[in-house]
C-alpha positions in Angstrom: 94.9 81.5 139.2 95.4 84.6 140.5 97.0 87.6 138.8 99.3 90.0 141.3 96.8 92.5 140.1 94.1 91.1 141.5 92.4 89.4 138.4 91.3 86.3 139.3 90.7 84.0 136.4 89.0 80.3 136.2 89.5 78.0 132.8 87.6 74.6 132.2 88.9 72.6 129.1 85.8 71.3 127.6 87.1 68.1 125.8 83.3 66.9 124.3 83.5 66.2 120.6 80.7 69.2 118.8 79.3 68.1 115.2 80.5 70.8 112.9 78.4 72.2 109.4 75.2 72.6 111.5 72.6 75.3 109.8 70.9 78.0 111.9 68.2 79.7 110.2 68.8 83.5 109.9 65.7 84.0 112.0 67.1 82.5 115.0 70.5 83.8 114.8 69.1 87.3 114.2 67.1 86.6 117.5 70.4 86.2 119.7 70.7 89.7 121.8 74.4 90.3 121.5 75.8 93.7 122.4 78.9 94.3 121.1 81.8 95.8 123.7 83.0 99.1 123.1 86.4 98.0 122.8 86.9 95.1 119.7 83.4 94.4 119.6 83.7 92.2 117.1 85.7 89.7 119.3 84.5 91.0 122.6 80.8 90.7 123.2 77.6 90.0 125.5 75.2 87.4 124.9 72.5 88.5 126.7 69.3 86.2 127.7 66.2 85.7 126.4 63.0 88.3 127.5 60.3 85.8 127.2 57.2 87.3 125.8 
């Protein structure tokens, strides 16, 4: 789809079935590098990869 803007924006409907109550330890959820945005960062955000040691 695109916007008369000039956004153009792609959607995928994942339909898979995700078991829910699953436990991550604080330690690796602390690991995750995610930078906020600077505009609602606390719905708008980057997950940015791994640096491997």
């Amino acid at each position: 789809m695109k916007k008369h803007e000039g956004l153009e924006v792609q959607a995928n409907l994942d339909e898979s079935r995700y078991e829910i109550g699953i436990k991550v330890a604080d330690q690796d959820f602390n690991s995750i590098a995610i930078e906020p945005h600077s505009w609602r960062g606390e719905w708008n955000y980057i997950i940015k990869p791994r640096v491997s040691p």
